[in-house]
Backbone as a printed PyTorch tensor [residue, N CA C, xyz], in Angstrom:
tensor([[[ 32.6320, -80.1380,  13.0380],
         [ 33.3060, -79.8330,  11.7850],
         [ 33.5950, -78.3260,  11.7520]],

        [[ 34.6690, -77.8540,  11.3410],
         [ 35.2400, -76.7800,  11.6630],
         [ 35.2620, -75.6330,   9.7690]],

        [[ 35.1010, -74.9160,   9.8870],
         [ 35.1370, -74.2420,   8.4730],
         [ 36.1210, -74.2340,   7.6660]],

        [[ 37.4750, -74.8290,   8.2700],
         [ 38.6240, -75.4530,   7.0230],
         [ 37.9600, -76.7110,   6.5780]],

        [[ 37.4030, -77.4080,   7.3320],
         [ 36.9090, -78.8810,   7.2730],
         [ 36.1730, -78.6680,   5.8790]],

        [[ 35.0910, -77.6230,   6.0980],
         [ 34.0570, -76.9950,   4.9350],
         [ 34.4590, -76.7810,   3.8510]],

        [[ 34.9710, -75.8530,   3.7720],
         [ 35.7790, -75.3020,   2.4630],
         [ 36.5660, -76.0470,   1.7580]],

        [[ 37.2840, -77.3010,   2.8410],
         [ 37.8510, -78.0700,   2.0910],
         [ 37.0680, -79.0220,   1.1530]],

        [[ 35.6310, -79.4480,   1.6150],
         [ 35.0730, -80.2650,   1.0750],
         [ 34.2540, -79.8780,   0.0570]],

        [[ 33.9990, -78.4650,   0.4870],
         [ 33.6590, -78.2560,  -0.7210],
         [ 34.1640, -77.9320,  -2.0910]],

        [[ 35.7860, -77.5500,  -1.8510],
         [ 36.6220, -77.0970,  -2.5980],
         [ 37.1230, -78.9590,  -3.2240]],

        [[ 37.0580, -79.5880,  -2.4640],
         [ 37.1360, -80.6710,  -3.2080],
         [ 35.6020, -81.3890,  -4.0560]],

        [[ 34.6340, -80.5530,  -3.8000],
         [ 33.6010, -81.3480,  -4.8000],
         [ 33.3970, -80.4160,  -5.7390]],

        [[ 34.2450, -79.2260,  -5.5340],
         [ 34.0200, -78.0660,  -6.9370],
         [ 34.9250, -78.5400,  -8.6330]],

        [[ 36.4300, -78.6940,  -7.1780],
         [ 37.5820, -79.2530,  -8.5640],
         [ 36.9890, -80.2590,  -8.7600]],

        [[ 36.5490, -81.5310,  -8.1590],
         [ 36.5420, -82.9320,  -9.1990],
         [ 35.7350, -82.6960, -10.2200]],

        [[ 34.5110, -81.4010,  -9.3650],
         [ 33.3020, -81.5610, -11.1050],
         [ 33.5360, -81.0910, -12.3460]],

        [[ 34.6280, -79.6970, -11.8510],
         [ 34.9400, -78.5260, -12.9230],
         [ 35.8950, -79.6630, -13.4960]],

        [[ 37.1350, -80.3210, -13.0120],
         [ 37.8340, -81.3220, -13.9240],
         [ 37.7310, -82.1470, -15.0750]],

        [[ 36.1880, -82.8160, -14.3380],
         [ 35.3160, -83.8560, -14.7690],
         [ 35.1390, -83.1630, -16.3100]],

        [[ 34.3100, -81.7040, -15.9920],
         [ 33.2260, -80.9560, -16.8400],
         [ 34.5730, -80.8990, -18.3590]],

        [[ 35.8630, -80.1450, -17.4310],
         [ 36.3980, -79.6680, -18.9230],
         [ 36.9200, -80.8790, -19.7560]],

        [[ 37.7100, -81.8720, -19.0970],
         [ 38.1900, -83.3210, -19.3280],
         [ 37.1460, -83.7240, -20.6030]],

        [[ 35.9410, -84.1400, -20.0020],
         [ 34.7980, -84.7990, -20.9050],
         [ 34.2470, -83.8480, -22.0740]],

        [[ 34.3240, -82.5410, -22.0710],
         [ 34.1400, -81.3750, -23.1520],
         [ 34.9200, -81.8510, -24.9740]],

        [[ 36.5560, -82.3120, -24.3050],
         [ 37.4470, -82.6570, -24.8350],
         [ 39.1060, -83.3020, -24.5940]],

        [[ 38.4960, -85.1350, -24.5760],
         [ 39.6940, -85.4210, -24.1900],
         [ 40.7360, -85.6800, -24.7740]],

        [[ 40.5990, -85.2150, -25.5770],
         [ 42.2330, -85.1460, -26.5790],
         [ 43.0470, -83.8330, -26.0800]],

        [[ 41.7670, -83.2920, -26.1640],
         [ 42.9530, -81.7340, -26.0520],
         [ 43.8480, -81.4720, -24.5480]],

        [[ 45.1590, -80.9980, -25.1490],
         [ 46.0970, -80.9710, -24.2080],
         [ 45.1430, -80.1150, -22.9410]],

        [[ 45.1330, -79.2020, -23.4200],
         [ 44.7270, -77.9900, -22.1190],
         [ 43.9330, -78.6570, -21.3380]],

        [[ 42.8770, -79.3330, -21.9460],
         [ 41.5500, -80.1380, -21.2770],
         [ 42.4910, -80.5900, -20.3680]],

        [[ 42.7550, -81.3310, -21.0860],
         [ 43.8770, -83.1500, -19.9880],
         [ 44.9490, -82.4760, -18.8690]],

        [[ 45.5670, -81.3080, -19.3100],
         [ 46.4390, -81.0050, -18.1230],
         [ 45.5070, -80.1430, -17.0270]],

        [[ 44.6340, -79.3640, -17.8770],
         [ 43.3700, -79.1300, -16.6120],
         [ 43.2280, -80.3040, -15.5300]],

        [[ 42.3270, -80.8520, -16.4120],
         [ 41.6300, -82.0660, -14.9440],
         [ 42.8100, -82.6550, -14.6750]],

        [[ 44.4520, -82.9190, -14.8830],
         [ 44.7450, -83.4240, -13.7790],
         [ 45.1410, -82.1440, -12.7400]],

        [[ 45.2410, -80.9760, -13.0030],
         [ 45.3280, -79.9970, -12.0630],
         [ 43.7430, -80.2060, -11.0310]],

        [[ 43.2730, -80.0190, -11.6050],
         [ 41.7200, -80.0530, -10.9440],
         [ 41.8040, -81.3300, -10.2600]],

        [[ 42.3840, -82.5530, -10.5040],
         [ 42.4440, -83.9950,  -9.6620],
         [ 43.2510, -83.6120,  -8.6750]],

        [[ 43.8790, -83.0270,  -8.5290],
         [ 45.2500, -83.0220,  -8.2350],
         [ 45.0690, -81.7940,  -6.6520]],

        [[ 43.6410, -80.8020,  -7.3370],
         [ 43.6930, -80.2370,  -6.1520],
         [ 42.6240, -80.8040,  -5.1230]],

        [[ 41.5040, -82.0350,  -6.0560],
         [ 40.5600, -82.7110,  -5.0640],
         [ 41.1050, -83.4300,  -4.5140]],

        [[ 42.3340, -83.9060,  -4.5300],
         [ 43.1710, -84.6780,  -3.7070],
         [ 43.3730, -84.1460,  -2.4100]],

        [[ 44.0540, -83.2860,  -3.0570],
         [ 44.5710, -82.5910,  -1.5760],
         [ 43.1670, -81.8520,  -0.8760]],

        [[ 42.3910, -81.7120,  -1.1360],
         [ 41.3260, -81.1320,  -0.3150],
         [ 40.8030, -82.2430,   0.0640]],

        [[ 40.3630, -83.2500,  -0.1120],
         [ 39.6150, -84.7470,   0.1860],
         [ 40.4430, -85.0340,   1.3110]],

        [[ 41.7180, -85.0160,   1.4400],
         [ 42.4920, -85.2920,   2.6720],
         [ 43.0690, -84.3450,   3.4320]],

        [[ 42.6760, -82.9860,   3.4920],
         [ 42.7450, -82.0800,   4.1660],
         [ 41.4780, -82.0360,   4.5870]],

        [[ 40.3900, -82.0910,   4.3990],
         [ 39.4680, -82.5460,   4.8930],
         [ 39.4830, -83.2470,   6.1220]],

        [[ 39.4560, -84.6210,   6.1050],
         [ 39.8700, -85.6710,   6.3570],
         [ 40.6850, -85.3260,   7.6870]],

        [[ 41.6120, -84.5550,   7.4190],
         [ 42.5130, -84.4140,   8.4010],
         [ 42.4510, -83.5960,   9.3670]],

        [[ 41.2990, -82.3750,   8.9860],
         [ 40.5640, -81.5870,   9.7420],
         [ 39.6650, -82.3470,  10.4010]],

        [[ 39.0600, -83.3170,  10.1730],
         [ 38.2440, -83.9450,  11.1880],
         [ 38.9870, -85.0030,  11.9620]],

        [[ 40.0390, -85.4540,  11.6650],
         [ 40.9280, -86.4030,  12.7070],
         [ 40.2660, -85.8250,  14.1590]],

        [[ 40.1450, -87.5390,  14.9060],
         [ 40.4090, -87.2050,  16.3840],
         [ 41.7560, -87.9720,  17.1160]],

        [[ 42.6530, -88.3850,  16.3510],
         [ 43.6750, -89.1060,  16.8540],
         [ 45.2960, -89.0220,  16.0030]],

        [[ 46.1970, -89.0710,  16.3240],
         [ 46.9100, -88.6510,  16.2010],
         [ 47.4530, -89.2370,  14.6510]],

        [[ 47.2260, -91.1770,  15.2680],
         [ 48.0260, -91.3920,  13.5210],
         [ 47.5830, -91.8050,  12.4170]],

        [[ 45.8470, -90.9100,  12.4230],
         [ 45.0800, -90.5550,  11.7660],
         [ 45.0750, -89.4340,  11.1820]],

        [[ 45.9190, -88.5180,  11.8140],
         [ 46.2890, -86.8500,  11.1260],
         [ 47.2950, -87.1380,  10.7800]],

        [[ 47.8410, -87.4690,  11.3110],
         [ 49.3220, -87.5070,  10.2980],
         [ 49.4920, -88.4410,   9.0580]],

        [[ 48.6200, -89.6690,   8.9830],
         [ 48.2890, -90.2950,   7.7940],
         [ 47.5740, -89.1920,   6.7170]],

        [[ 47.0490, -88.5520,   7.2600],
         [ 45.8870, -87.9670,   6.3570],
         [ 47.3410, -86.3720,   5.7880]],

        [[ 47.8230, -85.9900,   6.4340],
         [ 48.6530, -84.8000,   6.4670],
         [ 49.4400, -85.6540,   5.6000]],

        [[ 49.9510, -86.6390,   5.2060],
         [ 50.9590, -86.7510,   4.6580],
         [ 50.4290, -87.3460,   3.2410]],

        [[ 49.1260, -87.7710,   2.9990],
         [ 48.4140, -88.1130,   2.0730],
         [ 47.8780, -86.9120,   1.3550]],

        [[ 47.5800, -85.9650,   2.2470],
         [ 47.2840, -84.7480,   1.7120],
         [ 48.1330, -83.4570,   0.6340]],

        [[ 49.5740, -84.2710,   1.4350],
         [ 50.5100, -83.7920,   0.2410],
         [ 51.2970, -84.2850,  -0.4500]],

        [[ 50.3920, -85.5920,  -1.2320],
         [ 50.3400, -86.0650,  -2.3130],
         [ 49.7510, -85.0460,  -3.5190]],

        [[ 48.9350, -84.6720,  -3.2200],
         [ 47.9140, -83.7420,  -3.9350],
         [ 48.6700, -82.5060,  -3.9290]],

        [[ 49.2220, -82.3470,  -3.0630],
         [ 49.7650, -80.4080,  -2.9420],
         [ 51.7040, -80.7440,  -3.8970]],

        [[ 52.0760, -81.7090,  -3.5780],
         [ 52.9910, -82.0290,  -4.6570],
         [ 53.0020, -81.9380,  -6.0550]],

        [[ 51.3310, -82.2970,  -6.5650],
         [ 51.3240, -82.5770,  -7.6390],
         [ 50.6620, -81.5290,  -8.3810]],

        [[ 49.8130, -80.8110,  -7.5130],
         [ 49.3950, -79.2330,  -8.1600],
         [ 50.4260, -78.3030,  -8.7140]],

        [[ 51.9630, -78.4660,  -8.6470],
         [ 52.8560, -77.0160,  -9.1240],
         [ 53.0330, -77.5600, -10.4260]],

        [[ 53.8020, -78.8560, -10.9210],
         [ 53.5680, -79.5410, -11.8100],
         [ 52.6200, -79.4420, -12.9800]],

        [[ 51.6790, -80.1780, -12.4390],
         [ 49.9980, -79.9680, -13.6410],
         [ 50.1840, -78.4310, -13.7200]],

        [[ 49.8740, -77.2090, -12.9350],
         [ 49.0840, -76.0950, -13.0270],
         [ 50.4140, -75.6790, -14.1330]],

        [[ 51.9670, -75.8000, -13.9470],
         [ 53.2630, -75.1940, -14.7540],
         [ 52.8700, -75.8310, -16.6420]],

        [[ 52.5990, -77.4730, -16.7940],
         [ 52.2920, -78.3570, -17.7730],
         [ 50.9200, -77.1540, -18.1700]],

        [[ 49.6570, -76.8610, -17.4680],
         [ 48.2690, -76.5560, -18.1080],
         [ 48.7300, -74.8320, -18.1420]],

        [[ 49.6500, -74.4910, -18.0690],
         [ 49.5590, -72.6950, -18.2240],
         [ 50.4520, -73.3170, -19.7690]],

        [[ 51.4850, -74.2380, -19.9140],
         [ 52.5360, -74.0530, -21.0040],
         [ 51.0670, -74.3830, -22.2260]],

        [[ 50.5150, -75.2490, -21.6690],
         [ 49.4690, -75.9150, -23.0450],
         [ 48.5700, -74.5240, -23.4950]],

        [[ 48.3530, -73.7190, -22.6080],
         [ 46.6930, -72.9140, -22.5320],
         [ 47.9320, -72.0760, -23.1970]],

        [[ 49.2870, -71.5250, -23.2140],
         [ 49.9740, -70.4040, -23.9200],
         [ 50.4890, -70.5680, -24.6010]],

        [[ 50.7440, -72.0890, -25.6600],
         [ 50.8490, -73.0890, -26.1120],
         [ 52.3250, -72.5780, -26.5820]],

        [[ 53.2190, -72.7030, -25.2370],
         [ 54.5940, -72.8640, -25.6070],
         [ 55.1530, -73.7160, -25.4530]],

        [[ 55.5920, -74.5470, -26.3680],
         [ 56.5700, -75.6780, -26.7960],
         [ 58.1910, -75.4210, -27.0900]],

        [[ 58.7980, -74.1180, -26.6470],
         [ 60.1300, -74.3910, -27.0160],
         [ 60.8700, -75.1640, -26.3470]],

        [[ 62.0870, -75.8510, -26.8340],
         [ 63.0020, -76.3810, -26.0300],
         [ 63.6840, -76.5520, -24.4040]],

        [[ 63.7790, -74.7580, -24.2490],
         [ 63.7570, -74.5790, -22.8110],
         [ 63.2080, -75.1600, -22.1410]],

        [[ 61.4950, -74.1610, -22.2610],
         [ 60.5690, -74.5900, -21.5260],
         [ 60.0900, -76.1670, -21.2000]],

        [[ 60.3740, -77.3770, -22.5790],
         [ 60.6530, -78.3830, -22.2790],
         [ 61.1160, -79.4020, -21.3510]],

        [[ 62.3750, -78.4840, -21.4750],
         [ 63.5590, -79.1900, -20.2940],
         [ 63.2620, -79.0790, -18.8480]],

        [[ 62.7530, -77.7410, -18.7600],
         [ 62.3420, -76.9960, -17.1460],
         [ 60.6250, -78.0320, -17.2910]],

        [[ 60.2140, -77.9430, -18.0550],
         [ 59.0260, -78.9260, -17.0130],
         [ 59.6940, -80.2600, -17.2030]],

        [[ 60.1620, -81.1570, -18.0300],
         [ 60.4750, -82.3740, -17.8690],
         [ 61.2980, -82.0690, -15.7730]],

        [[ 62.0740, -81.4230, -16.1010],
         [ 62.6170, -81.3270, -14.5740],
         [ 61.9860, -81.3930, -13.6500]],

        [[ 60.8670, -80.3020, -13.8290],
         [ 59.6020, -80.3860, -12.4750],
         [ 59.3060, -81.7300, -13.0460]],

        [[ 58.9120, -82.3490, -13.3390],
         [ 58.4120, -83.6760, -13.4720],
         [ 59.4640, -84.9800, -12.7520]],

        [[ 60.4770, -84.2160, -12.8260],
         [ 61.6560, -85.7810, -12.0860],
         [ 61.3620, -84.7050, -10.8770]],

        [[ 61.2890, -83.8300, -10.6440],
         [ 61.3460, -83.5420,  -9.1820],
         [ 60.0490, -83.6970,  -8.9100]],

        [[ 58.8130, -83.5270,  -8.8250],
         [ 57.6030, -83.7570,  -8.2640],
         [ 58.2170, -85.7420,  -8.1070]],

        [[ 58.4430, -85.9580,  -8.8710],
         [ 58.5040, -87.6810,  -8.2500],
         [ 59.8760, -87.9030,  -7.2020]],

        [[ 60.3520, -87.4740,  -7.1220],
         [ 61.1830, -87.9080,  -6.2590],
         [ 60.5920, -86.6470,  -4.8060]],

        [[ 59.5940, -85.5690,  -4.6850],
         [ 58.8980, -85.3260,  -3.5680],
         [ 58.1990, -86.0490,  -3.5740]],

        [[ 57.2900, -87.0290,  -4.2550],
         [ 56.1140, -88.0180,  -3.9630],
         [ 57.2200, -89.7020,  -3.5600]],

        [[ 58.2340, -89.4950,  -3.3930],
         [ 58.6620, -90.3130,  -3.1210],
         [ 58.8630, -90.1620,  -1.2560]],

        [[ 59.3680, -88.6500,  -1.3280],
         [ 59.3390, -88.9460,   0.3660],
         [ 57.6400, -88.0680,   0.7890]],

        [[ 57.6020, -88.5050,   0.4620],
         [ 55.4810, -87.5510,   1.1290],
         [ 55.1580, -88.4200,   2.0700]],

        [[ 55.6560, -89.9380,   2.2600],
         [ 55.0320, -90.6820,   3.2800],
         [ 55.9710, -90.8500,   4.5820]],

        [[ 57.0350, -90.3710,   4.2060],
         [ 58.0750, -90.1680,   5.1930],
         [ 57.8580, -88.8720,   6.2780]],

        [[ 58.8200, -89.4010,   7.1820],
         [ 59.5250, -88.4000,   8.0090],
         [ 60.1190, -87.5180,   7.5740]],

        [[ 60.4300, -87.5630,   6.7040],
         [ 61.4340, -85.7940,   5.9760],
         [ 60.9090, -84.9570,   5.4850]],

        [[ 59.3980, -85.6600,   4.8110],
         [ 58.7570, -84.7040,   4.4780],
         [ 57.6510, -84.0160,   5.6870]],

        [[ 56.5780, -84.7000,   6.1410],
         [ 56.1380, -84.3400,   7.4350],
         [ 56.5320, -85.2840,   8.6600]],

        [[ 57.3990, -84.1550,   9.3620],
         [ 57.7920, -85.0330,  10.4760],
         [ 57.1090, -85.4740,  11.3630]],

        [[ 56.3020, -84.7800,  11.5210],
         [ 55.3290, -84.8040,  13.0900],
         [ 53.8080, -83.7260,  12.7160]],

        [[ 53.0620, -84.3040,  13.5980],
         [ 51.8050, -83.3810,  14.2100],
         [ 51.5230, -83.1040,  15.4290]],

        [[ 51.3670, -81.6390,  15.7690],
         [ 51.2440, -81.1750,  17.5770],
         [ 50.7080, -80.0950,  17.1720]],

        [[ 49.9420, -80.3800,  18.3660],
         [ 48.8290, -79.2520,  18.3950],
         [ 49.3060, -77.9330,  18.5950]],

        [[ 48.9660, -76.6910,  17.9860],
         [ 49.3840, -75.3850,  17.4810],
         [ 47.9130, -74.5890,  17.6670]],

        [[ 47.9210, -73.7950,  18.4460],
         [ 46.4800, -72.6220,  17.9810],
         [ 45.1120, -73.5960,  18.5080]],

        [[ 44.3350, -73.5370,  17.2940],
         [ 43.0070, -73.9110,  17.5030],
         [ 43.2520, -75.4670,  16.7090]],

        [[ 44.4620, -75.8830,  16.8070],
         [ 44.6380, -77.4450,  15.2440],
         [ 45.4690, -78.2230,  16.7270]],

        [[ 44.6820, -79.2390,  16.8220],
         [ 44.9420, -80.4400,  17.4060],
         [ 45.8930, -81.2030,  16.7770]],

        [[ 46.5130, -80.9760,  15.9110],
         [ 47.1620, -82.4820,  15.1880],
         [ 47.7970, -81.0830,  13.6460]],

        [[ 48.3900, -80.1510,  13.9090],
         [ 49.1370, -79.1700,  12.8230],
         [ 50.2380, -79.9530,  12.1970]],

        [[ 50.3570, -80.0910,  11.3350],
         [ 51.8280, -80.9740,  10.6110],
         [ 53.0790, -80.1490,  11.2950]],

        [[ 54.1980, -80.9120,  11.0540],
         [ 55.3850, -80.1140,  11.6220],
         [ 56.4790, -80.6420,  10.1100]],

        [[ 56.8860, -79.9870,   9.5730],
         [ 57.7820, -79.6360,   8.4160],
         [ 58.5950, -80.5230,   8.5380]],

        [[ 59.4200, -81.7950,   7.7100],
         [ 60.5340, -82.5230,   7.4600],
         [ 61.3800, -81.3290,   6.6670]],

        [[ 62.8040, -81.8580,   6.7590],
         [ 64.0580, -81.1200,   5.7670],
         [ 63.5670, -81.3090,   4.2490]],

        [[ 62.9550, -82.1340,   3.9820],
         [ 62.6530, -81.8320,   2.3930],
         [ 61.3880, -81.0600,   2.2670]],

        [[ 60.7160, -80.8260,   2.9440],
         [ 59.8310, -80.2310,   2.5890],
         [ 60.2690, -78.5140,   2.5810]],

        [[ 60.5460, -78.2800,   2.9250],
         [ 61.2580, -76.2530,   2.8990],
         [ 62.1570, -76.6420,   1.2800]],

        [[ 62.2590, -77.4770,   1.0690],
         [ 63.1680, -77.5050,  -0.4100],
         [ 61.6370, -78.0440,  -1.2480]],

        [[ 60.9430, -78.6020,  -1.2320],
         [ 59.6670, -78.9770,  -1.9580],
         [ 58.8560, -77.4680,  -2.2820]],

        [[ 58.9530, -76.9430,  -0.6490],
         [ 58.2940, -75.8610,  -1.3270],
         [ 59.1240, -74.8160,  -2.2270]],

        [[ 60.1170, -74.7890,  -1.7030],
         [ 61.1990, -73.9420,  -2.9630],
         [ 60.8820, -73.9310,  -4.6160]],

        [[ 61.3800, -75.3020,  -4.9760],
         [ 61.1710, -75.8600,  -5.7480],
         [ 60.1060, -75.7800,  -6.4620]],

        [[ 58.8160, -75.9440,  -5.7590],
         [ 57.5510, -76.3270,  -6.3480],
         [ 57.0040, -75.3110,  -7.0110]],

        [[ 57.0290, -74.4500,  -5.3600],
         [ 56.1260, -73.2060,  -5.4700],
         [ 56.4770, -72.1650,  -6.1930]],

        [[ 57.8940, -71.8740,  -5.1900],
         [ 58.5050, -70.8370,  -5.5020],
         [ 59.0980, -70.5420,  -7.0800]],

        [[ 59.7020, -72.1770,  -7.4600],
         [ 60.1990, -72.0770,  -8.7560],
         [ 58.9370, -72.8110, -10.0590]],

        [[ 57.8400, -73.4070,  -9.8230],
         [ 57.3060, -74.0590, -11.0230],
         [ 56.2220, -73.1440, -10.9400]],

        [[ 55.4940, -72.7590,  -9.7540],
         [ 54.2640, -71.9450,  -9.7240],
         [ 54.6460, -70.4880, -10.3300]],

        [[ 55.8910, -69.8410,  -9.6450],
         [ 57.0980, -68.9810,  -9.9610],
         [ 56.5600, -68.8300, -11.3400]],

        [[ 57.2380, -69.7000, -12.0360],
         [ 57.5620, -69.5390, -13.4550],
         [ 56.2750, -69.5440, -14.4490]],

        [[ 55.4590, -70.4010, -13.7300],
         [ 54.3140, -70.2300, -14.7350],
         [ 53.5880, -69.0970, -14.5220]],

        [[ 53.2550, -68.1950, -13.4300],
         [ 53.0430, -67.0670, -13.5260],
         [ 53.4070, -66.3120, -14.2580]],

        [[ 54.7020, -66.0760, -13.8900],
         [ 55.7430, -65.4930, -14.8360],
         [ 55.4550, -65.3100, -16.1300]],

        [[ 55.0460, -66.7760, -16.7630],
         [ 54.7720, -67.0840, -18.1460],
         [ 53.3750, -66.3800, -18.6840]],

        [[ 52.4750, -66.2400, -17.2990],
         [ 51.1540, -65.5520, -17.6230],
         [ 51.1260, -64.0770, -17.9260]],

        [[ 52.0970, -63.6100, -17.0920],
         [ 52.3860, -62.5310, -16.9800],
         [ 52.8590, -61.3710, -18.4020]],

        [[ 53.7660, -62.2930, -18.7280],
         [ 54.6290, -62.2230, -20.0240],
         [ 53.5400, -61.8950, -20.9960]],

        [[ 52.5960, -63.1540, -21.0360],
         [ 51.9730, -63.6270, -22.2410],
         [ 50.5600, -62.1170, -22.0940]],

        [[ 50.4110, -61.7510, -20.7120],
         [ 48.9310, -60.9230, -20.8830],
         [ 49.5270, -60.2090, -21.4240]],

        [[ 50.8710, -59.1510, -21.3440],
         [ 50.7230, -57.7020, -21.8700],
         [ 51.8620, -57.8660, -23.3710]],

        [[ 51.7300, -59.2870, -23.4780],
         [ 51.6690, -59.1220, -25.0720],
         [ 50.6310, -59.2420, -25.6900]],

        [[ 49.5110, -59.9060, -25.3150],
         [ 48.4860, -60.0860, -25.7750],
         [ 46.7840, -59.3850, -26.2530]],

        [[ 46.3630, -59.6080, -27.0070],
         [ 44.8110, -58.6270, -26.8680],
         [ 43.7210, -59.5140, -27.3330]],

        [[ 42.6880, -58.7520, -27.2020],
         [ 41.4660, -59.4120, -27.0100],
         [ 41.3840, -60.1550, -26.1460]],

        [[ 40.5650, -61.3790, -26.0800],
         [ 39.9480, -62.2520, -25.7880],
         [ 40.9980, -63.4390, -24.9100]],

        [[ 41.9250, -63.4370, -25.1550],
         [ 43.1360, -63.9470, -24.9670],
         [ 43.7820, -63.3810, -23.5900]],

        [[ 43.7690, -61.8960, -23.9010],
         [ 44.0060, -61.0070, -22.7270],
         [ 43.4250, -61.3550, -21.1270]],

        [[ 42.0830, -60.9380, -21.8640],
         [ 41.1270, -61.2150, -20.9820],
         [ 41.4160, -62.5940, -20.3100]],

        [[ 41.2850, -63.7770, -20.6360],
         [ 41.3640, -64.9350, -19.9080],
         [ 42.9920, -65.4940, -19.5920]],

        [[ 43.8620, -64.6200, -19.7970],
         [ 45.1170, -64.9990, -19.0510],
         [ 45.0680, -63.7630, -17.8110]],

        [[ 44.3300, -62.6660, -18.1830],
         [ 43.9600, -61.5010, -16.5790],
         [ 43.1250, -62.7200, -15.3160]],

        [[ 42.0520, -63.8120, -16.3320],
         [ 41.0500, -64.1020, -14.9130],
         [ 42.4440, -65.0100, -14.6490]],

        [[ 42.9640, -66.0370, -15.3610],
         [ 43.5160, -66.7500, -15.0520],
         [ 44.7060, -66.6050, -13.5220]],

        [[ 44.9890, -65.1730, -14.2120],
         [ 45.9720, -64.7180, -13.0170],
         [ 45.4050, -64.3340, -11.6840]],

        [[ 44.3310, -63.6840, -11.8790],
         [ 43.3120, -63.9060, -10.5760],
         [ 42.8420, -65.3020,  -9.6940]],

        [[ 42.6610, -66.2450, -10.6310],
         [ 42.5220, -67.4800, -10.0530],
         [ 42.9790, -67.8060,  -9.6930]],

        [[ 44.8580, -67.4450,  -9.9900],
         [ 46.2920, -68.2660,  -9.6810],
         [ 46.2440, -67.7190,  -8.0150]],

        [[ 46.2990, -66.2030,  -8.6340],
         [ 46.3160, -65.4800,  -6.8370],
         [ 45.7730, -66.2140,  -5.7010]],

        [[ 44.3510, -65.7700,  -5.9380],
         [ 43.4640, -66.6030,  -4.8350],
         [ 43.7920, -68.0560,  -4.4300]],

        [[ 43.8700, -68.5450,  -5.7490],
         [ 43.5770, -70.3930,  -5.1810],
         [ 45.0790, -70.8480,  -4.3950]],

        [[ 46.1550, -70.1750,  -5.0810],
         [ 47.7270, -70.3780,  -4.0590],
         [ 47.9130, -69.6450,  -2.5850]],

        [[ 47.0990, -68.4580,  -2.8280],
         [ 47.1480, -67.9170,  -1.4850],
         [ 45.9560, -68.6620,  -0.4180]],

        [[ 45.0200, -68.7650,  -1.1940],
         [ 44.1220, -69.6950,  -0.1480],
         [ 44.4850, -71.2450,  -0.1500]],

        [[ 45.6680, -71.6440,  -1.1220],
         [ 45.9560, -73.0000,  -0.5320],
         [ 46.7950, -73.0610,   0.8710]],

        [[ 47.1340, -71.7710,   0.6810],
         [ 48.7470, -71.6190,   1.9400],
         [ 48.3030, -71.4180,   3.0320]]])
């Protein structure tokens, strides 16, 4: 077992609990609910990145690689939905632009099991079985990352240096968390 293998598993038994923890605190509340499915959403993809780090055969990694970004589809989505709830903006715009990420995350979970999205796995470096990129996927990540993760930053951004107190403070960790956890998803 290799130390992506690790981190992944453990990064997947951190989100399901922290999910679990805020979900059950309060399940009515929006923020709660779009939390844990962010938090589901990233034990997904770590449970089968996992998984896929320990493959010893080929169409066992690539099952697992393409299952794995089921979960990485669905993290830009939730995390864009749980920043609008936690900054609790409801205008119209912002409406329209997540309903959108929402028809687009489903029509990327539509090709995730395909060839367009991961075409292939070949060994690269020290990775026996590395995914190799379909044509929709360089537009998934566009889309996802670049424009839903994009924007909800954006939105954090906006919202800290209007903001004070207490408020401040937890849209600063928030943006720290965003950093780390996207750069260490990549």
């Amino acid at each position: 077992m290799n130390i992506y293998a690790i981190s992944a598993l453990i990064n997947a038994i951190t989100s399901l609990s922290l999910g679990l923890f805020v979900f059950l605190k309060n399940k009515r509340n929006l923020i709660n609910y779009t939390f844990a499915l962010l938090s589901f959403s990233v034990f997904l993809w770590s449970v089968f990145y996992f998984l896929w780090q320990n493959s010893n055969d080929y169409a066992a990694a690539l099952l697992y690689t393409r299952l794995l970004s089921i979960g990485s589809i669905l993290v830009p989505i939730f995390y864009l939905h749980w920043v609008f709830a936690f900054l609790e903006i409801k205008d119209k715009n912002n409406n329209i632009i997540l309903s959108l990420g929402y028809i687009a995350t489903a029509i990327f979970l539509l090709f995730s099991s395909t060839n367009l999205f991961v075409k292939d796995v070949e060994k690269i470096l020290i990775f026996d079985y590395w995914p190799k990129a379909g044509p929709v996927y360089t537009i998934y990540l566009l889309v996802s990352y670049m424009g839903l993760v994009g924007y909800g930053t954006f939105n954090l951004f906006k919202s800290y240096f209007s903001s004070t107190g207490l408020k401040r403070y937890q849209i600063k960790y928030i943006i720290i968390g965003t950093i780390i956890g996207f750069f260490g998803g990549a």
